[in-house]
N, C-alpha and C positions, 0 to 999 in steps of 0.2 A: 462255924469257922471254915474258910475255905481252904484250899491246900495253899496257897501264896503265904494265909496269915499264918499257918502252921509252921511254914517253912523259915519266917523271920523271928521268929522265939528263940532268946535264945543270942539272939545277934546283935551287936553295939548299936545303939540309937539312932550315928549318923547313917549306918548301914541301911533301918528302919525309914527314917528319912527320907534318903535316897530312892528307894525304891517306891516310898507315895507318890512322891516327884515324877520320877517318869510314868508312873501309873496316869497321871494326870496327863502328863503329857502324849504319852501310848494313847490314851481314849480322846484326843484332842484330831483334828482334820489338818491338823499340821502338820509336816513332815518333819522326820526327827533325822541329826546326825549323829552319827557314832561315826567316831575313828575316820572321819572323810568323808564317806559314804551314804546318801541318801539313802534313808529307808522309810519308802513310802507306807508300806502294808503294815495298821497299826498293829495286826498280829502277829509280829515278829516280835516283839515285846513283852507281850504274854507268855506266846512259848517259848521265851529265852527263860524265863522266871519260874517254867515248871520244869526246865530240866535238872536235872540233879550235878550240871559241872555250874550251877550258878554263881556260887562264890567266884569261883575260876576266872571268872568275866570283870575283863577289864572293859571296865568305861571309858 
């Protein structure tokens, strides 16, 4: 179990959901937007998901 899957234990299903989705699309060569903002470096997605204000994050 990595630290991601550890971290969604615990958490409502669509919450669950949500976060394979952008995993999917995080490892994709596509550019993702949040909130306006292009965000090209798929590892900004990663490390928003290891930090500990994760819930906090509004999509």
């Amino acid at each position: 179990m990595n630290s991601v899957d550890s971290k969604i234990i615990g958490q409502s299903k669509p919450a669950v959901e949500l976060k394979k989705m952008i995993g999917l699309v995080a490892s994709s060569n596509s550019p993702v937007i949040i909130n306006g903002p292009q965000v090209q470096e798929k590892n900004w997605l990663q490390r928003l998901f290891t930090t500990k204000a994760e819930e906090k994050v509004i999509l």
